[in-house]
C-alpha positions as CSV (number, residue, x, y, z in Angstrom):
1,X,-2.1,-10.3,-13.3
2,X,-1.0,-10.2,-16.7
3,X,0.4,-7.1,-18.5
4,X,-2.9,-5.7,-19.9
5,X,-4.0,-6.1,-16.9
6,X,-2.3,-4.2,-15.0
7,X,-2.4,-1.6,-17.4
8,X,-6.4,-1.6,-17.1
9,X,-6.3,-1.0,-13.1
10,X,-4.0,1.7,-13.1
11,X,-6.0,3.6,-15.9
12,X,-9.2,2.9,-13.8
13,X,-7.2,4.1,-11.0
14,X,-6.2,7.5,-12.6
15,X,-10.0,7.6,-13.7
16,X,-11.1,6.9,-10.2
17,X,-8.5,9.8,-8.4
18,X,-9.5,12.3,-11.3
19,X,-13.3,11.7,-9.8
20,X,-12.1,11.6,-6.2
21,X,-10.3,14.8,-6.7
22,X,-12.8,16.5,-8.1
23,X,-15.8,15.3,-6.3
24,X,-13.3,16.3,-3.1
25,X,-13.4,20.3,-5.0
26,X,-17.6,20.2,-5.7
27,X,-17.7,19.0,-1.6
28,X,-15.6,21.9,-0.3
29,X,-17.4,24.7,-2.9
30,X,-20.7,23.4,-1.2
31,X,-19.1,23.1,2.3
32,X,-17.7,27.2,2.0
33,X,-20.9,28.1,0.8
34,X,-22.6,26.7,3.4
35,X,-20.1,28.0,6.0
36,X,-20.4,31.5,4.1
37,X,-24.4,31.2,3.9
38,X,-26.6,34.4,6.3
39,X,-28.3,31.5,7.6
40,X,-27.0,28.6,9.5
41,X,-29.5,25.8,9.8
42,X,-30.6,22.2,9.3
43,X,-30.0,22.1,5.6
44,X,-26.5,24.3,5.7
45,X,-25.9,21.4,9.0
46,X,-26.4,18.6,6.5
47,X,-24.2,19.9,3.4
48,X,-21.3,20.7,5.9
49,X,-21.5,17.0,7.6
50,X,-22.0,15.8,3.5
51,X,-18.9,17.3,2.7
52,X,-16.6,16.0,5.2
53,X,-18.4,12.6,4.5
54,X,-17.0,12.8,0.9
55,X,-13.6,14.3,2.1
56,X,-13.2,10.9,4.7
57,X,-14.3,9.1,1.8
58,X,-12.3,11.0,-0.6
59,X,-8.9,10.8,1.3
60,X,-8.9,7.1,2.5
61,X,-10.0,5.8,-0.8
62,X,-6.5,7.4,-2.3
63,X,-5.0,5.5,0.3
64,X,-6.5,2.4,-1.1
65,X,-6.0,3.1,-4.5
66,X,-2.1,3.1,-4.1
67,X,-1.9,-0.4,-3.9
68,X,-4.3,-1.7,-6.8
69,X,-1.6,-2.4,-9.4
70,X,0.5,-4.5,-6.2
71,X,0.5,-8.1,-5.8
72,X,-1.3,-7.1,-2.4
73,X,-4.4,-4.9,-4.4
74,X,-6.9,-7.3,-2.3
75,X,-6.5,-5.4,0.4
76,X,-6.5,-1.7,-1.5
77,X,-10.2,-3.0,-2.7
78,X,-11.1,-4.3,0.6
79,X,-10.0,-0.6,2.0
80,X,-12.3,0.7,-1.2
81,X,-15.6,-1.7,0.0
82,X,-15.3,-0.8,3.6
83,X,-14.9,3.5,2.9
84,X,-18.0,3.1,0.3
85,X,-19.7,1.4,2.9
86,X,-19.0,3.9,5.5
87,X,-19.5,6.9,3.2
88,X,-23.0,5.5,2.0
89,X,-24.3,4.8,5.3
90,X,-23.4,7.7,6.4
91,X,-25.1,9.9,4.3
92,X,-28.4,8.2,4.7
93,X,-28.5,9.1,8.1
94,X,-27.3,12.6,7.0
95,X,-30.2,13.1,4.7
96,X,-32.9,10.5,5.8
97,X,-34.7,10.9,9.0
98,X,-34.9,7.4,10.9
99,X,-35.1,5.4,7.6
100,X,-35.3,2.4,9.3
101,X,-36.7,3.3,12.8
102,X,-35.0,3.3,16.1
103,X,-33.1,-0.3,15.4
104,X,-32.4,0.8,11.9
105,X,-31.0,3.8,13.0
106,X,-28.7,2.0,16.0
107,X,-27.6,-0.2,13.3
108,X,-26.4,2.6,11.0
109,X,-24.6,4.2,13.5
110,X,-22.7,1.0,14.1
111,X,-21.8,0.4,10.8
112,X,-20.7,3.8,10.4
113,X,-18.7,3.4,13.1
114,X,-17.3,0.0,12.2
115,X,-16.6,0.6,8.5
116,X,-15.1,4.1,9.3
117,X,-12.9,2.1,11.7
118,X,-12.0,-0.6,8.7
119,X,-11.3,2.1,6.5
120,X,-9.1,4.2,8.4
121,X,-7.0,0.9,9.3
122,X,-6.3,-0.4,5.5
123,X,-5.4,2.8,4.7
124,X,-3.0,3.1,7.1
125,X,-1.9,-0.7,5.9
126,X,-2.2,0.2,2.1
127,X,0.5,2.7,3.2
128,X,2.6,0.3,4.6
129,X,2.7,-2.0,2.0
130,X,4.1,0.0,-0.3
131,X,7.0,-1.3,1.3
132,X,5.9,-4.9,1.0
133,X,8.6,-5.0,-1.9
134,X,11.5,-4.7,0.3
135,X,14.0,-7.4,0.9
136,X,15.4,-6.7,3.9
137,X,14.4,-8.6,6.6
138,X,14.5,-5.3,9.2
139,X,11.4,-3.6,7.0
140,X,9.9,-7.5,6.2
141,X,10.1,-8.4,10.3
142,X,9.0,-4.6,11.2
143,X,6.3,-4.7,8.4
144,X,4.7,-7.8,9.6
145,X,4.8,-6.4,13.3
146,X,2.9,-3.4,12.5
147,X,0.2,-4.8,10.3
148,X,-0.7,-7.2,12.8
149,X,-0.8,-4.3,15.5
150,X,-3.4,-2.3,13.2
151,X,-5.0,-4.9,12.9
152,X,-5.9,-6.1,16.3
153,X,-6.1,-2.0,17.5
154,X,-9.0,-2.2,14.8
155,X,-10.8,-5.2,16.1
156,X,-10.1,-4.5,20.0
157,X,-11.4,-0.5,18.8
158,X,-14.9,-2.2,16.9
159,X,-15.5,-4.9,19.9
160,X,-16.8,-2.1,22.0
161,X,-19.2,-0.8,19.3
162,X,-20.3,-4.1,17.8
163,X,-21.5,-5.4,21.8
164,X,-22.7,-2.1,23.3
165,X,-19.6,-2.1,25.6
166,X,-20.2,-5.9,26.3
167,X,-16.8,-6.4,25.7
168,X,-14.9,-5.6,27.6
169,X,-17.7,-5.2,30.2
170,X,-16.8,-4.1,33.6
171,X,-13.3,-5.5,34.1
172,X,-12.3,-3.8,31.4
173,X,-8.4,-2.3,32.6
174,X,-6.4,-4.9,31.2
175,X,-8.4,-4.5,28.2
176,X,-7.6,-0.9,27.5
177,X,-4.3,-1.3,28.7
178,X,-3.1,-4.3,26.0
179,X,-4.9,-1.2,23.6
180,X,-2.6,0.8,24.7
181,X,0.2,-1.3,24.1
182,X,-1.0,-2.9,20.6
183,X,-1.8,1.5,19.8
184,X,2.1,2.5,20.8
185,X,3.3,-0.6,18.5
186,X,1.2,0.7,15.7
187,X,2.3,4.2,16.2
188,X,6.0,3.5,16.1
189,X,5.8,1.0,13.2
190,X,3.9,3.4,11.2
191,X,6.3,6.1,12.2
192,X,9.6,4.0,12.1
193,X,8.9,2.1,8.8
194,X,9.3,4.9,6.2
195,X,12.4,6.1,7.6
196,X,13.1,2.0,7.5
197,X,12.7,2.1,4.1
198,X,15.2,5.3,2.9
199,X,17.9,4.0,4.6
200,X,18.2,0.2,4.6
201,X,19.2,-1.0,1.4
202,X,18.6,-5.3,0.8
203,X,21.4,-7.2,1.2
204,X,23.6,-7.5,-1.7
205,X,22.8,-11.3,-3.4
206,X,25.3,-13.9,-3.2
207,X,28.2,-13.0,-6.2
208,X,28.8,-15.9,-8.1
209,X,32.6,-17.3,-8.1
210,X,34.8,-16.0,-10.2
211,X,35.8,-18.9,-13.6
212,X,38.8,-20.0,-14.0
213,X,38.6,-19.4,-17.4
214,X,37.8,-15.5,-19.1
215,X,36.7,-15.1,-22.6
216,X,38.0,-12.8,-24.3
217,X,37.0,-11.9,-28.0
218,X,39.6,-9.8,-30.1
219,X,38.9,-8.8,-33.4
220,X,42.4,-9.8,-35.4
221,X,44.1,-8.5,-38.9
222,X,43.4,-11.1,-41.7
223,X,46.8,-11.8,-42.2
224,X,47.6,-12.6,-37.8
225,X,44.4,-15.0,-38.7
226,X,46.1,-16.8,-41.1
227,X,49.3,-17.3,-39.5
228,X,46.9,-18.2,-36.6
229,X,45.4,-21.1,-38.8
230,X,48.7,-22.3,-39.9
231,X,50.6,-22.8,-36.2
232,X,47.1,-24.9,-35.8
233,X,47.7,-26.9,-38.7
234,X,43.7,-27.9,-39.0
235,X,43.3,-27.7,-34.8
236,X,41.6,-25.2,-33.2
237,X,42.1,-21.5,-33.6
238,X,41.6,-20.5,-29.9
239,X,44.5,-23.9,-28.5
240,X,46.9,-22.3,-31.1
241,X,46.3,-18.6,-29.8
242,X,46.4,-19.9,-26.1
243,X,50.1,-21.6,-27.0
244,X,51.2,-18.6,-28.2
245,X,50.2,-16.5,-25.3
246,X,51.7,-18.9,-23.0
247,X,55.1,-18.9,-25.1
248,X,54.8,-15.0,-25.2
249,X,54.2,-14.6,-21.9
250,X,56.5,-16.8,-20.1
């Protein structure tokens, strides 16, 4: 991305937080005023479940947004897609009475559930690769580990949902186990890699070999200069000052 570019996204992205942020303030007014309200009922119910709906929304989308201006943004708008998607459906079941009937409504449900579960994990990656940057192979190895464990925590945490428990089915130990396992390694990469990151430093590059030769420039009084030109009798300047050195210095 060129330049302007870049300059473009992160002004839409301070636009985009300024809204976040403040949409996040009108949500917890109406949420306390709810909460505050002499009656609690279906409409008090709905604003309260509204504003944690914009708060999910809210928070995981500044996740997202932190990686925009990165080489890797793809994924902070992926992250954007799936919490819009989550927060939208969402609030239609929030505020709409089976929209869609009984199957309409089972579908919602699942893909709240789903994109909720999306959402959740690219933030947590859009975290992460903030340290996509780093050259040493510790944090690059690490890195790589831990995305691929969100990753396939997410897919083995949607499976469930998406197949009404068909998967794993019955035998389903060794299924929630390898969860287990894939859930501790996302854990302790998530947990591990920033403190990675303050105190690894990438290795130092290659220093080039030292020349044989140093340059030195020295600014000389006009008459030196002269004399200079003269022991070169019309040779060059610099093989006359270098004999001279050489005599001088033994």
């Amino acid at each position: 991305m060129s330049d302007s570019g870049v300059s473009g996204v992160r002004g839409v992205r301070r636009a985009t937080i300024v809204v976040i942020i403040a949409s996040l303030g009108v949500a917890a007014v109406l949420g306390i005023a709810a909460l505050l309200s002499d009656e609690f009922g279906d409409l008090q119910s709905r604003i309260l479940l509204t504003t944690m709906t914009i708060a999910a929304f809210g928070t995981t989308s500044l996740c997202h947004l932190a990686v925009v201006t990165r080489s890797v943004r793809a994924v902070g708008f992926a992250g954007i897609a799936a919490s819009l998607g989550a927060a939208i459906c969402a609030l239609v079941l929030i505020w709409l009475d089976r929209p869609f009937g009984t199957d309409g409504e089972q579908a919602l449900y699942k893909a709240v559930a789903v994109l909720a579960i999306a959402a959740l994990s690219l933030a947590q990656a859009n975290l992460l690769l903030l340290l996509a940057g780093r050259r040493h192979p510790v944090i690059r190895v690490s890195l790589a580990v831990t995305l691929v464990a969100v990753a396939v925590v997410a897919v083995m945490i949607a499976l469930p949902v998406l197949t009404d428990g068909g998967i794993p089915g019955n035998n389903d130990d060794a299924y929630w186990r390898w969860l287990g396992v894939m859930g501790i390694l996302d854990a302790l990469g998530t947990i591990a890699l920033p403190v990675l990151g303050l105190v690894l430093r990438a290795p130092a590059p290659d220093q080039p070999e030292p020349s044989s030769t140093v340059r030195l420039v020295l600014d000389l009084p006009a008459e030196l200069a002269e004399r200079l030109d003269a022991r070169a009798a019309g040779g060059s300047r610099e093989a006359a000052a270098i004999a001279a050195l050489e005599r001088e210095l033994g």
